[in-house]
C-alpha positions, -999 to +999 in steps of 0.1 A: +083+055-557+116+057-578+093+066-608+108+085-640+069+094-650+033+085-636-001+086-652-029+100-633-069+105-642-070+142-629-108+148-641-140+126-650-166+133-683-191+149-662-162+177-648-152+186-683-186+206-685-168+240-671-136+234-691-153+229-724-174+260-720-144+279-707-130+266-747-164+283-765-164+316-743-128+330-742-101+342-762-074+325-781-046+344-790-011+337-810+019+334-791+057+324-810+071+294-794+108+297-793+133+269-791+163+264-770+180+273-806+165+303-815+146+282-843+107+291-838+090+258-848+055+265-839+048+302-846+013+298-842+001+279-812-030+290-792-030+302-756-058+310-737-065+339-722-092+338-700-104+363-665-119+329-647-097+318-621-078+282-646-053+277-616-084+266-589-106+250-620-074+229-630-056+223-595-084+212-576-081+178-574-040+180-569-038+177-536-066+152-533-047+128-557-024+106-533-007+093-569+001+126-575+009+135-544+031+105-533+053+106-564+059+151-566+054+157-527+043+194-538+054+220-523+038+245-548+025+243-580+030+269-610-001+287-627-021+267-657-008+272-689-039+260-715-025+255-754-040+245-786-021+232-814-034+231-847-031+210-878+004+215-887+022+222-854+044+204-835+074+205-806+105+196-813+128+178-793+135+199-761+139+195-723+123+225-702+147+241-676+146+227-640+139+264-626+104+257-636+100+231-612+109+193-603+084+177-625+061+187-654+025+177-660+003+178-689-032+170-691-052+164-719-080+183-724-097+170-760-108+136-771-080+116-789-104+110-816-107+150-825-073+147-838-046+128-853-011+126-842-001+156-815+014+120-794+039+133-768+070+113-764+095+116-735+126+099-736+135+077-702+160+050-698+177+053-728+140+041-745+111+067-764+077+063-746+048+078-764+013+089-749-017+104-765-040+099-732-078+099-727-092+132-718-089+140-685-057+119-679-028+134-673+009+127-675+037+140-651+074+137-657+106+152-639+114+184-655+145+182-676+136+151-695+141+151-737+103+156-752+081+165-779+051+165-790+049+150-828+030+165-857-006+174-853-016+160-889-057+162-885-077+184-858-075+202-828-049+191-795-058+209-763-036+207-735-029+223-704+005+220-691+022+233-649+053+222-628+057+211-596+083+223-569+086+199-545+095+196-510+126+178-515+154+181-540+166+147-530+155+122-551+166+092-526+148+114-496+115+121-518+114+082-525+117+075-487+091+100-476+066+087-504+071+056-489+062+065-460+030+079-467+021+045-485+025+030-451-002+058-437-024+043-455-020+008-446-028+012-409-062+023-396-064+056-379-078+058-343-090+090-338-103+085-302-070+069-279-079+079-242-040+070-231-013+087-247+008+054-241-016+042-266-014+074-289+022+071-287+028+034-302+000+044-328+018+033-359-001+060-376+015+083-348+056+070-355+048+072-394+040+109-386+067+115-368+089+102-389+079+117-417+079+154-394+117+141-391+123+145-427+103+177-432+121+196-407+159+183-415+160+177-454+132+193-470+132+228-483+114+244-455+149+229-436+167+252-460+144+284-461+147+281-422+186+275-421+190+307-448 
């Protein structure tokens, strides 16, 4: 999945329920946003601070996404940051450091008619792509891309944002290995084989071990183990 950014639907209507009350019962406060410049362009951007528990509300349906999955191969992902930017703020131009993680989601947490502009762009293959997605969707990207988001001229833009680490710093291996678990799910898993001749040309059985080959000799486990 050689991929510079996907586009996932983390979250239905009917889920937003919880999120939107979390919105009505907690705390914004101010936080200064400063750029890789020293310039603070958005002084005043909302964060929320909240004592439920954002990272298992948020993350839930992570591991169950196989788009998501495929495409970051997790190995962890960072806490839930939840913003709101108001009429008048924006981001400029900026790429966020790769110690954060591999890749970057963002999800959108509002209605895109409850405010005008607030589009983020990310620049790939030399080209601007622009997004201002449905609630509930949610765009990943690899860390280190050129974004922004533009001017919020009318309303409210909610947001929450995390990284990704993954499991493999190779680019070519990640591809390989999400390729391989596409193939998983083209062949129908036997869960009762009485021989173990049979288990053993499973297909299902020499993806695994296949896959087990790459975890164990170029993922980061490999390294932590080798250290």
């Amino acid at each position: 999945m050689d991929l510079n950014y996907i586009i996932t639907q983390l979250y239905a209507e009917d889920e937003f329920n919880k999120i939107d009350n979390i919105f009505k019962s907690t705390t914004w406060i101010d936080n200064s946003i400063v750029t890789d410049n020293n310039e603070i362009k958005l002084s005043q951007e909302q964060l929320l601070k909240s004592n439920i528990d954002l990272d298992n509300l948020f993350l839930k349906h992570i591991e169950n996404n196989f788009t998501f999955y495929s495409y970051c191969i997790p190995y962890y992902n960072t806490k839930i940051l939840i913003s709101k930017m108001e009429t008048g703020d924006f981001f400029k131009i900026h790429n966020d450091s790769i110690m954060y993680g591999d890749f970057c989601t963002e999800i959108s947490l509002n209605d895109t008619s409850e405010y005008e502009g607030g589009e983020l762009s990310i620049f790939v293959e030399n080209d601007e792509r622009t997004f201002k997605l449905p609630k509930g969707y949610a765009l990943t990207y690899k860390t280190g891309t050129l974004s922004k988001v533009n001017l919020v001229t009318k309303g409210e833009r909610l947001s929450a944002k995390f990284y990704t680490k993954s499991l493999f710093k190779d680019e070519k291996i990640r591809n390989v290995y999400s390729k391989l678990l596409y193939l998983n799910t083209k062949f129908q898993y036997n869960p009762i084989v009485e021989e173990f001749q049979d288990a053993h040309s499973d297909p299902n059985y020499i993806l695994n071990e296949i896959k087990d080959y790459f975890l164990y000799n170029h993922s980061i486990l490999e390294n932590k183990k080798s250290s």
